[in-house]
Phi, psi and omega in degrees: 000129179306129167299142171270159155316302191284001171261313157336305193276300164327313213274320197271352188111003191221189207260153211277353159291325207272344170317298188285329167293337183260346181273339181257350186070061160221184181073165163287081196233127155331142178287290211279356195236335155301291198288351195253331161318311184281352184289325181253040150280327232226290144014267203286339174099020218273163189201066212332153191248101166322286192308314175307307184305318210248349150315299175307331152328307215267161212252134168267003178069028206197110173294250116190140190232128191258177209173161165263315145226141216279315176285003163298102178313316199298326189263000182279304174311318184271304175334244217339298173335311184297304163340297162326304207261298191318291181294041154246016178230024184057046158244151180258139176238135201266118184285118175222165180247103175291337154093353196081000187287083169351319158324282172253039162238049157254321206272341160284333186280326159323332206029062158004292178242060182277352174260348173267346184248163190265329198206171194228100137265105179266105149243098171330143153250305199237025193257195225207149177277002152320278147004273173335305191305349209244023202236146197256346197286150148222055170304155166281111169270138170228108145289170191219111166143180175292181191276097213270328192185149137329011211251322220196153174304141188237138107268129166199193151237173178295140182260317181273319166304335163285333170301309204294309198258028155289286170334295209327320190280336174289342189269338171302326183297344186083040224207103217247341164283044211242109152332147139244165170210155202073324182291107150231185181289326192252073169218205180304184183283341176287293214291325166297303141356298185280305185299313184328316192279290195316308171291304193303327178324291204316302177341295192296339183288344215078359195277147165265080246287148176214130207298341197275339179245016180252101161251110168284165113239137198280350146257134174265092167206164225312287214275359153315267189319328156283329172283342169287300168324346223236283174340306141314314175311281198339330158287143168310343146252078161326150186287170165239028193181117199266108146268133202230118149303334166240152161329313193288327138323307174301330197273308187343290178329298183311342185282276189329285159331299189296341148299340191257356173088014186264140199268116179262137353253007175283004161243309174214126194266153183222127191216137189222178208235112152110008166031041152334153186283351188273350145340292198306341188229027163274185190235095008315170149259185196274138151260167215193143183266129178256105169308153170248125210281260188336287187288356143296305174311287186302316176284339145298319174283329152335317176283327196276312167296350170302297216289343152308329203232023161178122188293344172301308194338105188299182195196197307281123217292152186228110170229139185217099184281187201247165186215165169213177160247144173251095203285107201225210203257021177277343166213003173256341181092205183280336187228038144264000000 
């Protein structure tokens, strides 16, 4: 009967990985553990199944980029983007949507469709460093997003630097009331994140933050954000100024207000996080802190192609690309 990987690895002692990296020549291996590996190749007669290697080998040309939502513009802009940058290296990229369900960003991290893809651009909501920890697929992942853990290469951007010089500008505004809506304390790391920056701003101003001008919500999309705004109006002291964690939310605000007859931005100024293209073309339009979309994308699928094309490549890589703001008429107004 033909020696196997696995009676080679018994016999020398080490793991039927450390087998297969010194019969393809990859991976990291020891001078004294490569010889004494190929010494009990030679031993057992052992004799790689050509044709299984090279099945295993071969590349589907095809990424996956998993997402919480498809109908979310920021992330509808980075797919494309993702699209973009994937085709200089001839790959299709396969779109799927998690819905934010732990469930099935357990079933992505898993790797669910891992015989159809070459590599994973993942952005987690609700998984855990547990989670991570616990995970056997060994597809190359590159995340998108805060920072859950060390298992893998990363991008994203600061969600409390970008939340902190959202604030920062409505208070540049003289603007001593100012909501939040979406951002709470105890949630994922984006969502946490987004308050921190939102309070400490307030903090550092001398303002006191109050919990009565804090809505969380657990969807950030238009009518999240209008109802939480509509909420607002509803105090006895109105805010005089809006941080929307997300755009979509922000568009929500804007709504609302403007149904309810309140003059943006001269009564309550509104400012949001990702500078979607429909920012540029409400009425008010939005300002919005603008992530840079491209160099996420591109240095991510960058990360991913590292990680194809050599198993040495150190890890795992950290990149926290830049953002700026874009200053419209939801707080400078129409002639500002």
């Amino acid at each position: 009967m033909a020696a196997s990987l696995k009676d080679v690895a018994e016999r020398a002692g080490v793991s039927i990985k450390t087998v297969s990296n010194v019969v393809n020549g990859t991976g990291r291996v020891g001078a004294d553990t490569r010889a004494r590996v190929e010494d009990v190749i030679v031993e057992l007669g052992y004799r790689p199944n050509v044709s299984a290697r090279s099945l295993r080998h071969s590349r589907s040309g095809v990424i996956a980029l998993a997402v919480p939502e498809i109908g979310n513009p920021y992330f509808a802009e980075l797919a494309e983007l993702v699209v973009k940058a994937a085709e200089a290296y001839g790959w299709t990229v396969l779109v799927d949507q998690t819905e934010s369900d732990p469930d099935r960003e357990r079933l992505v991290l898993q790797g669910i469709r891992s015989h159809l893809i070459d590599g994973l651009l993942f952005v987690p909501r609700r998984l855990t460093a547990e989670d991570f920890a616990a995970r056997t697929d060994t597809t190359p992942m590159v995340l998108l997003g805060e920072r859950l853990t060390k298992i893998a290469d990363r991008v994203a951007i600061d969600s409390y630097a970008a939340a902190r010089a959202a604030t920062e500008h409505l208070i540049d505004l003289g603007r001593t009331r100012i909501a939040s809506i979406g951002a709470a304390e105890s949630a994922d790391a984006v969502t946490r994140g987004r308050f921190e920056g939102y309070r400490d701003a307030l903090l550092a101003a001398g303002l006191r933050p109050s919990s009565r001008l804090v809505i969380p919500r657990k969807r950030w999309r238009h009518e999240d954000g209008a109802e939480a705004a509509t909420r607002l109006l509803s105090l006895s002291k109105r805010p005089d100024a809006v941080f929307c964690s997300n755009d979509l939310l922000a568009h929500g605000a804007l709504r609302a207000f403007h149904d309810h007859g309140v003059d943006v931005p001269a009564e309550i100024a509104v400012v949001g996080i990702d500078d979607i293209a429909e920012s540029r073309f409400s009425r008010p339009s939005l300002s919005s802190i603008a992530p840079d979309k491209r160099h996420i994308a591109e240095t991510a699928v960058r990360l991913l192609a590292d990680r194809l094309k050599a198993d040495d490549t150190p890890g795992p890589r950290e990149f926290v690309t830049g953002f700026h703001l874009e200053v419209r008429e939801s707080t400078a107004g129409q002639h500002g």
